[in-house]
Structures are given as C-alpha cells and as structure tokens.
C-alpha positions in Angstrom: 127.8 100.4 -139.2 125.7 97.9 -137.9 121.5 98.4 -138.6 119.3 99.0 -135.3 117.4 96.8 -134.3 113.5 98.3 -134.2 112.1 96.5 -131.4 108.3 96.2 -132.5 108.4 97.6 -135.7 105.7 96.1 -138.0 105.7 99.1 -140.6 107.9 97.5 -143.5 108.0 101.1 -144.9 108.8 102.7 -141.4 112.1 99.5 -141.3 113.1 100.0 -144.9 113.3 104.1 -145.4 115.0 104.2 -141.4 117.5 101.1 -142.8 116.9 99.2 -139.7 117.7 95.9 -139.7 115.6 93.5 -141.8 115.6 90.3 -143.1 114.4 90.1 -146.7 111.3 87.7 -147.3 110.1 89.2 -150.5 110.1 86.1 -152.3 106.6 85.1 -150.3 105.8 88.0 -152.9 106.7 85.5 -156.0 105.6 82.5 -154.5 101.9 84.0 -153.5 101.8 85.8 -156.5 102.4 82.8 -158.8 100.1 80.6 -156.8 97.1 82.2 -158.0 95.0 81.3 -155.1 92.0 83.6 -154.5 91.9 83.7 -151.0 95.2 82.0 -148.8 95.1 81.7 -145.2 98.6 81.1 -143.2 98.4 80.2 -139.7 101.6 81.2 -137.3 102.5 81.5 -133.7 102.4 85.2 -132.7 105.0 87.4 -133.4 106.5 85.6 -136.5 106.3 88.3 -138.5 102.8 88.0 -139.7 102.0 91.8 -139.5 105.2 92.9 -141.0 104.5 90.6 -144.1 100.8 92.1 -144.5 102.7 95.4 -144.4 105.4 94.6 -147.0 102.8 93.0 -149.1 101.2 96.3 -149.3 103.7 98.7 -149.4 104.8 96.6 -153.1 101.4 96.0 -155.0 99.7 99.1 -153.1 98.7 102.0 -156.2 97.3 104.4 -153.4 100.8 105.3 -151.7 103.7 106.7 -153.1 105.4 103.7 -155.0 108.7 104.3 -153.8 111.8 101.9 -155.7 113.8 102.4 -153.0 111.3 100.3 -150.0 112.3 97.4 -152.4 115.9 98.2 -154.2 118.3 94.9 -153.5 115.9 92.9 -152.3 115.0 89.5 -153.4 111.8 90.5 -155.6 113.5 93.6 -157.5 115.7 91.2 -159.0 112.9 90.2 -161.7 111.6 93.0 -164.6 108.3 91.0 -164.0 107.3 91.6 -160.7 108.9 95.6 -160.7 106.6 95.8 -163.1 104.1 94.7 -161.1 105.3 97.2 -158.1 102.5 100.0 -156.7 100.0 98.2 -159.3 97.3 97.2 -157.3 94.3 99.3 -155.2 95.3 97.4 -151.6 92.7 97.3 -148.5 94.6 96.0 -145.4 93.2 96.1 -142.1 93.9 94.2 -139.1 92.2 92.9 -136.4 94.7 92.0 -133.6 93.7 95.0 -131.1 89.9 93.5 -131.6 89.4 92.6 -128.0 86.6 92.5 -125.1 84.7 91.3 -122.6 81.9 91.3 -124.4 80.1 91.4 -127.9 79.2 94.6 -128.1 82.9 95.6 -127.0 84.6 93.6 -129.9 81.9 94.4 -132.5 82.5 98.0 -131.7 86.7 97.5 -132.2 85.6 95.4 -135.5 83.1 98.8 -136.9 85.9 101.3 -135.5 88.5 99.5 -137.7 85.9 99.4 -141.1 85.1 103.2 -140.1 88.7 103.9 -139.9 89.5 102.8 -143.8 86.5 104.8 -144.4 87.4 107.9 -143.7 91.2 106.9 -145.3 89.6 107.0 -148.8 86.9 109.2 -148.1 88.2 110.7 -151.4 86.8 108.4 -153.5 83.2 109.4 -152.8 84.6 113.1 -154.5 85.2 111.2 -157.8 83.3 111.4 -161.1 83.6 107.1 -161.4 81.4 106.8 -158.2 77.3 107.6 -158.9 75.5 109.4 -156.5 74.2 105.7 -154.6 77.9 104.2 -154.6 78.8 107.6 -152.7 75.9 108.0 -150.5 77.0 104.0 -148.9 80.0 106.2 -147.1 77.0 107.9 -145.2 75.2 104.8 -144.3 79.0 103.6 -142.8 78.7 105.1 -139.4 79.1 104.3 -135.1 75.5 103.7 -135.3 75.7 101.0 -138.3 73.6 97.7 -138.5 75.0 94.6 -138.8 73.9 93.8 -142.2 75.2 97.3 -143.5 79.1 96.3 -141.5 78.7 92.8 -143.4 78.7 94.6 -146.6 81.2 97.5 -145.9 84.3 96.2 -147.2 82.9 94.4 -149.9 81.2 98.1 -151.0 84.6 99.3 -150.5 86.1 96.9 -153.0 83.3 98.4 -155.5 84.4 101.6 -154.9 87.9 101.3 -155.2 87.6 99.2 -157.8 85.8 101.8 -160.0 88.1 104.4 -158.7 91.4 102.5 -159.9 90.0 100.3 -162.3 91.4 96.8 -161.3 90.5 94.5 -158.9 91.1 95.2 -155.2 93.1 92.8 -153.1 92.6 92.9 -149.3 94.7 91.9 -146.5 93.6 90.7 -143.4 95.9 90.6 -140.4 94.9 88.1 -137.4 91.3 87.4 -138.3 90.9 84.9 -135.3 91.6 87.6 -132.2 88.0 88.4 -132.0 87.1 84.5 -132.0 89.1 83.8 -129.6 88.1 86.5 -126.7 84.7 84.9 -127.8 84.8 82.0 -127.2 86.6 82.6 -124.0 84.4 85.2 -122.9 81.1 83.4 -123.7 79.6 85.2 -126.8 80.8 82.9 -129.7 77.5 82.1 -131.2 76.8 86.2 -131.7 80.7 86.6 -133.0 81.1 83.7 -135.2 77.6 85.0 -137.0 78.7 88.2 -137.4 82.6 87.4 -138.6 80.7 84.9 -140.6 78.5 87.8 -142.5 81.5 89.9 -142.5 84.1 87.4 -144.5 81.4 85.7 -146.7 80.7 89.1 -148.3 84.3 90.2 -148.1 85.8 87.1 -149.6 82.9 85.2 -151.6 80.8 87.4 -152.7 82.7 90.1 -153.9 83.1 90.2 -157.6 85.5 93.1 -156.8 88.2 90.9 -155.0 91.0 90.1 -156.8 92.8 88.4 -153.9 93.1 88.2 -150.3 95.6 87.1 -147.9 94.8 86.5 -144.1 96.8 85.5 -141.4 95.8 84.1 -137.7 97.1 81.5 -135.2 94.3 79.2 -135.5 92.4 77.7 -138.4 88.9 77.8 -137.5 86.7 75.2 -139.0 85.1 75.8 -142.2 82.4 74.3 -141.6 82.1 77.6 -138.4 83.4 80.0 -140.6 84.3 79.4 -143.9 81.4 77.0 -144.8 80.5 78.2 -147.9 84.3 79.6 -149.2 85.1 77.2 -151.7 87.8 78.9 -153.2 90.5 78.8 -149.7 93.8 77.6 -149.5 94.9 76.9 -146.1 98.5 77.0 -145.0 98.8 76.0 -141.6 101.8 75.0 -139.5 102.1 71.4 -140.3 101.3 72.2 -144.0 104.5 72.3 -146.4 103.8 75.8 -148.7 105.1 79.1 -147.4 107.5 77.5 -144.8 109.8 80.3 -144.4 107.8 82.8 -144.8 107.1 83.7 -141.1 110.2 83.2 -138.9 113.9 83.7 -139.7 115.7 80.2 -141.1 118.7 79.1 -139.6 120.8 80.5 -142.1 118.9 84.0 -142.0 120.1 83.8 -138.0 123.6 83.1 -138.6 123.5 86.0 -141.1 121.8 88.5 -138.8 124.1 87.8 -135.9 127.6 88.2 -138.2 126.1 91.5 -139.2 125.3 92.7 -135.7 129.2 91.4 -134.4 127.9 88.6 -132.3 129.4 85.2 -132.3 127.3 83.5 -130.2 124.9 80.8 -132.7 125.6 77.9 -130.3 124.1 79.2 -127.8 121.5 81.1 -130.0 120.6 78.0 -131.1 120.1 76.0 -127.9 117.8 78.5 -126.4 115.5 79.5 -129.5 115.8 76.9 -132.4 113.0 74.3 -132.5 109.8 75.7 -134.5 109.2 73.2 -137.8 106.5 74.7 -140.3 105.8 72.2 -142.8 109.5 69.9 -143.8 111.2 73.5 -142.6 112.8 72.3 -139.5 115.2 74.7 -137.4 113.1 77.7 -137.4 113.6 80.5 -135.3 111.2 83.2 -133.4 112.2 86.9 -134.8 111.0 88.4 -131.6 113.1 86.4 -129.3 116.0 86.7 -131.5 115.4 90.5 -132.2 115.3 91.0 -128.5 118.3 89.2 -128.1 120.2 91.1 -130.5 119.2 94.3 -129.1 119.9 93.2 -125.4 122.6 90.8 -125.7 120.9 88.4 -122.8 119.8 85.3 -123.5 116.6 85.0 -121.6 112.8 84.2 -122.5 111.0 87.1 -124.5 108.2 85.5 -126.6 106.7 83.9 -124.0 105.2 87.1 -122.4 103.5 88.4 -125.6 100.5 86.2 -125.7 97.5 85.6 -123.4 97.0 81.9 -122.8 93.6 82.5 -121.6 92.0 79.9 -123.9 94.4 77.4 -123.8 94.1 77.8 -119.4 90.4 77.4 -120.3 90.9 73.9 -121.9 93.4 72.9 -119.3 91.0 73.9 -116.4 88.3 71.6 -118.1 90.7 68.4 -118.4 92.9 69.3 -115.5 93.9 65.3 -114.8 93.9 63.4 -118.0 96.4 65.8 -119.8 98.9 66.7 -116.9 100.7 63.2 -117.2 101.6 64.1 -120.7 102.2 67.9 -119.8 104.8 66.6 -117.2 106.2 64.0 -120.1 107.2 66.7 -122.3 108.8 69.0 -119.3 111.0 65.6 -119.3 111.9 66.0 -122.2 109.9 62.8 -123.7 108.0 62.5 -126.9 104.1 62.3 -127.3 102.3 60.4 -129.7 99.3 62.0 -130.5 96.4 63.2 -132.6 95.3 67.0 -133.2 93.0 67.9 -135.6 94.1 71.4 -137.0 90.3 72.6 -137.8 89.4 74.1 -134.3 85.8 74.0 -134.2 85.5 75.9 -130.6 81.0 74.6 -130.1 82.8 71.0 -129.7 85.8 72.7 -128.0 84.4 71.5 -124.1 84.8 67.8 -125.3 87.8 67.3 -127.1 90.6 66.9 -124.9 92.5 66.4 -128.3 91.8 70.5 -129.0 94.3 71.3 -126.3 97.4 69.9 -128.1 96.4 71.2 -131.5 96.4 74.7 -129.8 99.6 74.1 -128.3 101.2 73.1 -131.9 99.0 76.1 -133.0 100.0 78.8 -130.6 104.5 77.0 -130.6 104.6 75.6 -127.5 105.0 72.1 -129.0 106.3 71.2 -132.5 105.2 68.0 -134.8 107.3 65.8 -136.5 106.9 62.6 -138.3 103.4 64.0 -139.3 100.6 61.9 -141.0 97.5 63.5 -142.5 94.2 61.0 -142.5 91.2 63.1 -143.5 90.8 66.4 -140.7 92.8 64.0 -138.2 96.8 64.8 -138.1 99.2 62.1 -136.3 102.5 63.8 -135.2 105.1 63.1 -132.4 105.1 66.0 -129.9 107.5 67.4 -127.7 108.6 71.1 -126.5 109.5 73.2 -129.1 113.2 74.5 -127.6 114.6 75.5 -124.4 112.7 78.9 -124.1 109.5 77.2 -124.4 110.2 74.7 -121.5 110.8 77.6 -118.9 106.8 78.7 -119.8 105.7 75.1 -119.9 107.4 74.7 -115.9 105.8 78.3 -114.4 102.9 79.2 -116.5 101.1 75.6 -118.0 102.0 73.8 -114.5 100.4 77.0 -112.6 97.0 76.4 -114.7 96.5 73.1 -114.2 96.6 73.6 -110.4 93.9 76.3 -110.8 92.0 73.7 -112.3 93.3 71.2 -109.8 91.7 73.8 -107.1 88.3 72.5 -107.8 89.0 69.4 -106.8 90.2 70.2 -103.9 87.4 72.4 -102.5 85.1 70.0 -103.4 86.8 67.4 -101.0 87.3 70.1 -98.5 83.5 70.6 -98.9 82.7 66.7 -98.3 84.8 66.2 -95.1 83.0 69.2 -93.4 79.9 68.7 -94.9 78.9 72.0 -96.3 76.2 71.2 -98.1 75.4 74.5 -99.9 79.4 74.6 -101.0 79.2 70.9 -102.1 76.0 71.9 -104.4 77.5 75.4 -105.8 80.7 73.3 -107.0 78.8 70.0 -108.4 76.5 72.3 -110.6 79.7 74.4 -112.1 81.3 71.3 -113.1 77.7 70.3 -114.9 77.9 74.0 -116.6 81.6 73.7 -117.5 82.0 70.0 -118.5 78.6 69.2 -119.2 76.8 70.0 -122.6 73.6 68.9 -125.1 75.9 67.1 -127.4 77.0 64.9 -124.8 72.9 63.6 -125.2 72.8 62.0 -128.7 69.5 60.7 -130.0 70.9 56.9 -129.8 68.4 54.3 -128.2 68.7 54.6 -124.4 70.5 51.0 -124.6 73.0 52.5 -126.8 73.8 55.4 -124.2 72.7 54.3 -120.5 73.9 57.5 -118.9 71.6 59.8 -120.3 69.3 59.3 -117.6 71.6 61.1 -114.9 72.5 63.8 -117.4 68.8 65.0 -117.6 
C-alpha cells in the first residue's frame, strides 16, 4: 500500500506514528551531533524541510516527551547502539518563529513574547519542583503580556537554568526561521528597534547562557554578524553555497527516484525537467520536497513552491534598482549565464546601496543557483542562472511584474514634466531622495575626493 502523502505536515512525530510518507534524513542527526559545534546556523529556501528537521531533531534527543523507539525504528540513525543510546537524552527547547509577522514593531514583538509565553506555560511544571528555589520560580511570574524588554531578552536563557536544574544536563534549543521577523522589519521600516531587540534576545540565548548545550537555527538569510551575531564567536554558518549539511534540506536525486517507484509513478524525466536544479554546496541535482510532494499527491506537473513565499523584500530591492538589473533579469529568462558577485552576509542598513544584495537574495531565497563558486573574504564569485524550469515561470510573471512597478515611477515623473505639474514633479523627486538617498552615501572624504556632496545636502 502506498504511504499518503501529508501535504504540509511539519510534525515528524505526527508523519512517523500515521506512516505517511517520509524520506529518512536522520543522518543530519550523526553528522551534527559529531560536529560538536555550539551553535550551527543552516540557511535554506523555504519549504525544504527546515521545520520538519527542527521537529525530528527533537522528537530524538527530547527527555520531556515520551521516547518512543518506534518514531525512529529502521531509520538511518537506529542503526548505531551509540546514538539509540543517545535517543530521548536531552531536555530540548524548540520554538519557532516563522508566524512572527507585522506591520509594525510592536506587532512582531508581541508574536516574538506570545511564542516565549507559550513555552512558558508548557513547562510551567518545573516551577512545582524541589530543584528550583523560590527566586528561579518566581522568574515564571515576571514572564508575562506585560514583560519588558530586558526581562524577554533573558527568558529563554532563564528557561535553560531551569530546565537544566530540573533535568540535570544541559539544554539544547532549536530555533526555526530566526530571520522572519527581520525581514518584515526591514521591509516595513522598524529594523533598528528589531535588530536591537533580536540582538538582546540571541546574545543571551546563545552566548551567554552557561546552560546551552547546543543550538541549531535555521533561516533563509544569513544576517551579518557584525548586525546580529557581533559578539557570537562560537557560530558555524552553513549556508547555501557552503559544502557541510548538503542534503540535509531537500530530497537528492536518488531520494526522488525512490519516492516516485514507491508511489507507482514513472514519470522522473519529466520530474526532473520541471523541478531539478537547486545546488547546496558540491550537491548538485537537488530537489524542492514541496513541489515534488505536491506533485505526488496531485499527479500534475505544475508550479507549487512558488506561491509559498512573499517576495516583498526582494520587490523592495528591485523597485530601488529598477534599470541596472532588468538587463540581467531578462538574461537569465534566456536562459544565459551571469557572472557575478553576492556577498552572502546580508547586512540590510547598507541594503539601499548594494545592487549586489539583490542577487544574493535571489541565490538565498532559490530563484537562481551558483556554480563554479569562489570564496575571497565576505565576497562570493559564482555563475548564475535560473534554478529549473518551475523557477522560470515566477521569474516571467512575478520578477518582470515588479520591476515595472518600479518602472512606474519613471514614468509618472515624465508624465509630470510634459504637463508641468509642478507639485507632482516635487512629491516624486523627494521619494526618490527618501528611497535611494541615504547618510552613508555622504562620507567624511575631502570635498575634492567626493564633488557631489554638495547637491546631496
């Protein structure tokens, strides 16, 4: 009988207990386990699998829930007396913050207390145990709606403590899609008040916490130490043009052919016309799971990942270098190769001026894929062309479609001219100066060194 596919299932548990179909990628387990970094960032396109990783992740090392053998029997890991040894070990804290969204700061600070609050109250128990003092207990009081900042900063670190007392090991903490409240932020226009509070909140979480045993998070981007991770020394970043955990997001080629023999469908040509293409590190001919998930279920070959992301920041970028980049945009619809640099550290206060930030978001987010990479210091050289066939079709209705909204500028500004509306002309010359302009552009060079300052005062 063939599995069903579960369409949106992130709960490993949920997959394994309902034997829905699954494909195994326990050995990240191993591999992350034996690397012995303290705190490992891996960056991947959404919905590769990220979540369901986090989940399977915990359901193994996690000493809270019911360590059940079965989650795990004839899978890759339970083949080694080690690391079933290991199984339901560990005190786990995993929380996530992909629904962290808003308009505005006090919107997505709210989602970010709301998700602390809500592992609160799941191990409220611990404040009933003779290992916590009176003080460690009383902190699940000051954890509240009404919260400062400073006291949210510390709450999952003072979690750690507590759990750590309570169990009597170290604590390790997953977090799933860190960047999602970045990313409204700096799209929104409140990035200085997120990236200080995120900041607080993963400095205290992942550096100073002598209750951490070790951390995994996942994102999309990697945001620039020096934003965000200034002071975490002890990182080790694996993003998509970086060769450690390759296969561990995404199904390989072989893991395709596999899942279509087991669901009766003989169809990998054109499987692998329309979806192959992603390359994480020297792992070429990678594959989307939701796209082919969707396609197993539906039996149509058609575009389903590219509806499952906003591309609000990357139409932000594009509407801010609207001319310059749509030569190459309409190079890689052809089908051509682009030469180019990215530099996979997105520091988004520099974001305005760096036309180069667009094509490391499109490598981030799988739109394009690298190949031929060369790593010089934070710069990355890399041929660039569409990732595969499904990718194209967004690239011709949704990319095109943006830069004519930033296009549309343009042309009401000439509109403007040739009747001379005066007042028009003046509203649409000072948002360019807000939206293209900025106080870096002004460097503290002699004047002779930088003659256009004058006009930009």
């Amino acid at each position: 009988m063939k599995p069903i596919v579960s369409i949106g299932n992130q709960d490993f548990r949920s997959i394994r207990e309902n034997h829905n179909f699954y494909i195994d990628k326990t050995a990240f387990i191993k591999e992350w386990w034996e690397n012995q970094d303290t705190v490992t960032l891996i960056t991947r396109p959404r919905r590769f699998g990220k979540t369901l990783n986090m989940s399977m992740v915990e359901n193994f090392f996690s000493i809270q829930s019911k360590a059940e053998e079965n989650l795990f029997t004839g899978l890759e890991i339970w083949k080694e007396e080690k690391y079933r040894e290991l199984h339901g070990k560990y005190p786990v804290i995993f929380l996530s913050f992909a629904s962290v969204k808003g308009d505005t700061y006090s919107d997505v600070r709210e989602g970010i207390v709301q998700t602390i609050l809500d592992l609160y109250a799941k191990y409220d128990y611990l404040r009933q145990s003779d290992a916590l003092n009176e003080k460690e207990k009383a902190y699940f009081d000051y954890v509240n709606g009404e919260m400062s900042n400073t006291i949210a900063a510390m709450a999952l670190r003072r979690l750690s403590l507590c759990m750590s007392l309570y169990y009597g090991k170290k604590v390790l903490i997953l977090l799933d899609e860190y960047d999602t409240p970045l990313l409204e932020a700096y799209t929104d226009g409140y990035w200085d008040e997120m990236i200080t509070t995120c900041r607080q909140l993963f400095h205290n979480t992942l550096k100073e916490n002598d209750y951490l045993g070790r951390a995994i998070i996942t994102g999309v981007t990697k945001v620039s130490k020096n934003s965000l991770f200034s002071d975490l020394n002890n990182l080790l970043v694996a993003t998509v043009t970086d060769d450690i955990y390759t296969d561990c997001c995404g199904f390989t080629e072989q893991e395709v052919m596999d899942a279509l023999k087991c669901q009766n469908m003989d169809t990998m040509h054109d499987v692998k016309e329309m979806y192959d293409g992603f390359i994480f590190g020297k792992q070429k001919d990678m594959y989307n799971p939701w796209s082919i998930c969707n396609y197993m279920r539906s039996g149509e070959l058609q575009s389903y990942w590219i509806n499952t992301s906003s591309n609000k920041l990357i139409g932000e970028i594009i509407r801010r270098h609207p001319v310059r980049s749509k030569h190459e945009i309409e190079q890689l619809m052809a089908g051509e190769i682009i030469h180019k640099e990215i530099n996979e550290n997105v520091t988004f206060q520099y974001l305005d001026g760096d036309e180069n930030s667009l094509w490391s978001l499109f490598l981030a987010v799988g739109y394009i894929k690298a190949e031929n990479v060369v790593k010089q210091g934070e710069s990355t050289w890399c041929d660039m062309s569409v990732t595969n066939r499904e990718v194209m079709g967004m690239f011709r209705y949704e990319i095109l479609a943006m830069f004519e909204n930033g296009n549309a500028v343009y042309n009401d500004f000439t509109k403007a001219l040739l009747s001379h509306r005066m007042e028009d002309l003046n509203d649409i010359l000072l948002d360019i100066a807000y939206t293209s302009m900025s106080y870096f552009d002004v460097g503290k060079c002699p004047p002779e060194r930088t003659p256009e300052n004058f006009y930009r005062g």
